[in-house]
C-alpha positions in Angstrom: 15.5 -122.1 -17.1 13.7 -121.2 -13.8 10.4 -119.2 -13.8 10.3 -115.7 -12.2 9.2 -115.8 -8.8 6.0 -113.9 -8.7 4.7 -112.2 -5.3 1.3 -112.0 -4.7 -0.2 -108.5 -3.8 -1.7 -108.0 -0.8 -4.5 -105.6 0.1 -3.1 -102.6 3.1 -5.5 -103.1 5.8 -4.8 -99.7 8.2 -7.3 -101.1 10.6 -5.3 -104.1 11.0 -1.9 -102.3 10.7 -2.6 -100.3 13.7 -3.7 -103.5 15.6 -0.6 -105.1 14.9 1.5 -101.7 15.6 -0.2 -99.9 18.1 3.3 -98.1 19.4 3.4 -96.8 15.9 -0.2 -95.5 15.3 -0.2 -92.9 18.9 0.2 -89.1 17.6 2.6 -87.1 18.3 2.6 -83.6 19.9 3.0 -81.1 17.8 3.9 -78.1 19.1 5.5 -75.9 16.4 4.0 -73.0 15.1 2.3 -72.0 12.2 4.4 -69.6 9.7 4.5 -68.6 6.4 7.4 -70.5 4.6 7.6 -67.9 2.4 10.6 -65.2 1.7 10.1 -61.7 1.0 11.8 -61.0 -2.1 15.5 -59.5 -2.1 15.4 -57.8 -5.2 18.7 -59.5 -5.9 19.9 -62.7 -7.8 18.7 -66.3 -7.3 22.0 -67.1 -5.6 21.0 -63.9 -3.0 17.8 -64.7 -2.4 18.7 -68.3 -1.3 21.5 -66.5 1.0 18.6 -63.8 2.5 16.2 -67.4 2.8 18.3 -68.7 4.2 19.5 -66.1 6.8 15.5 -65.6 7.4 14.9 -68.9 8.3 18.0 -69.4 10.7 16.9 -66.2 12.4 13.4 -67.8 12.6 14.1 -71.1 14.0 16.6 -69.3 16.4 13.6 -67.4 18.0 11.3 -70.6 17.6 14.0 -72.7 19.3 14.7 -69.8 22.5 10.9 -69.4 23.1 10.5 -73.1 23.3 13.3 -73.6 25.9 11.8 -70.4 27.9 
């Protein structure tokens, strides 16, 4: 019967991580902006309110998405 192969654990060093993957570490910009995730309630049935969140966020990422190709 063979034993289990056992892998030692190693320690994350971030410092070193972002030595070795520097391409990986830069930011990136972010340029969307802040909202309230948040639905104002329909009044309705669970199964409505998705369809109303729904219809509010399209409508919201619509205007994001014109005003960033302005």
């Amino acid at each position: 019967m063979q034993e289990p192969i056992v892998e030692a654990q190693i320690e994350f060093d971030p410092v070193r991580w972002a030595q070795l993957n520097p391409w990986l570490s830069e930011g990136q910009a972010d340029d969307r902006i802040p909202m309230n995730g948040s639905v104002k309630d329909s009044g309705g049935p669970p199964s409505v309110q998705r369809a109303f969140a729904r219809q509010s966020h399209q409508a919201m990422f619509k205007k994001w998405s014109q005003a960033r190709h302005d």
